[in-house]
Structures are given as C-alpha cells and as structure tokens.
C-alpha positions in Angstrom: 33.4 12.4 -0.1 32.7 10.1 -3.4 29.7 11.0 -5.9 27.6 8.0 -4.3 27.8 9.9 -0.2 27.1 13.5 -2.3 24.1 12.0 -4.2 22.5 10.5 -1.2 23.5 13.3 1.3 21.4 15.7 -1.4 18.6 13.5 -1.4 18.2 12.8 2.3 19.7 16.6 3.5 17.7 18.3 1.2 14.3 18.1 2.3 15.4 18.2 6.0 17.1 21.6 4.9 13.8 23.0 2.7 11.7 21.8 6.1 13.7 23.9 8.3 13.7 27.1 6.5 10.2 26.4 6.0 8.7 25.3 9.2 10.7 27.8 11.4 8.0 31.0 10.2 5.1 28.8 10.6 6.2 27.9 14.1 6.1 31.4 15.0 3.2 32.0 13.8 1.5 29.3 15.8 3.2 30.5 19.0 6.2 28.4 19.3 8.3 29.5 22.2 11.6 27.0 23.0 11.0 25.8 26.5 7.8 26.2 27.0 4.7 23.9 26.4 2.9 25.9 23.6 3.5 24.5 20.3 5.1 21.2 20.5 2.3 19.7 18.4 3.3 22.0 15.8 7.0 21.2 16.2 6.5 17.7 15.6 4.0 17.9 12.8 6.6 20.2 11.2 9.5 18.7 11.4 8.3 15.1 10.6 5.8 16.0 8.5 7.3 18.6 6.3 10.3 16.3 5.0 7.7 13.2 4.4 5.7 15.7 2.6 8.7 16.6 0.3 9.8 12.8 0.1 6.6 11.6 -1.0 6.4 14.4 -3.7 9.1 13.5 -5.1 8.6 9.5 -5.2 5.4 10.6 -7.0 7.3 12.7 -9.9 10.2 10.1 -10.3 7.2 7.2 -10.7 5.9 9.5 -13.4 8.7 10.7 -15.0 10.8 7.4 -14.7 10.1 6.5 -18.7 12.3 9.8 -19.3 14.9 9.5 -16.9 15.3 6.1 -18.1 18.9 5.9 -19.5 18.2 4.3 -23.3 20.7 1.9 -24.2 21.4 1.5 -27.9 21.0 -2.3 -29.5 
C-alpha cells in the first residue's frame, strides 16, 4: 500500500470507524434489535448520518485552517 491509498484510506475509513463505535450504544439505547423492525430509522440515520456529520466537520476546519496548512514556498 503506497502513502497516496494510506492517506485516503484514513480519511475515508476513519469516520466510518468513529461512526461505528459511536452509533452502536446509541442504537441500543433506542431499541435496536437485528431482525426485527424496531429501529431501522435509527440505523440509517446513524450510519449515514454520523460519517457526513464527521466529514462535514472537518471540511469546515480545513476551510478555516487552510492559510496554516498552506505549505509556504520560499522566493
């Protein structure tokens, strides 16, 4: 695996990972049982929601911080 497939695997796994380990209490809490009926709203609000929520996060922070992560090249 080259850098470019590690970079992009941590941006793209990443929040898929944090929405797991995140979304799995909350599905319990709002009744999720696999195979039955109850909480498939949840289920897909979690697991599509969640990672978008992280994405969009971070687009935010890089547009904000992109004037310091600019590399500065020298004249």
């Amino acid at each position: 695996m080259n850098t470019g497939q590690k970079l992009a695997y941590g941006l793209l796994g990443a929040p898929l990972a944090m929405s797991t380990g995140l979304g799995l209490p909350f599905l319990a809490a709002l009744g999720y049982q696999p195979g039955g009926a109850m909480g498939l709203t949840a289920l897909a609000v979690l697991y599509a929601g969640i990672p978008y929520v992280i994405k969009l996060l971070s687009a935010m922070l890089l547009l904000r911080w992109r004037s310091c992560l600019e590399v500065q090249r020298a004249a």
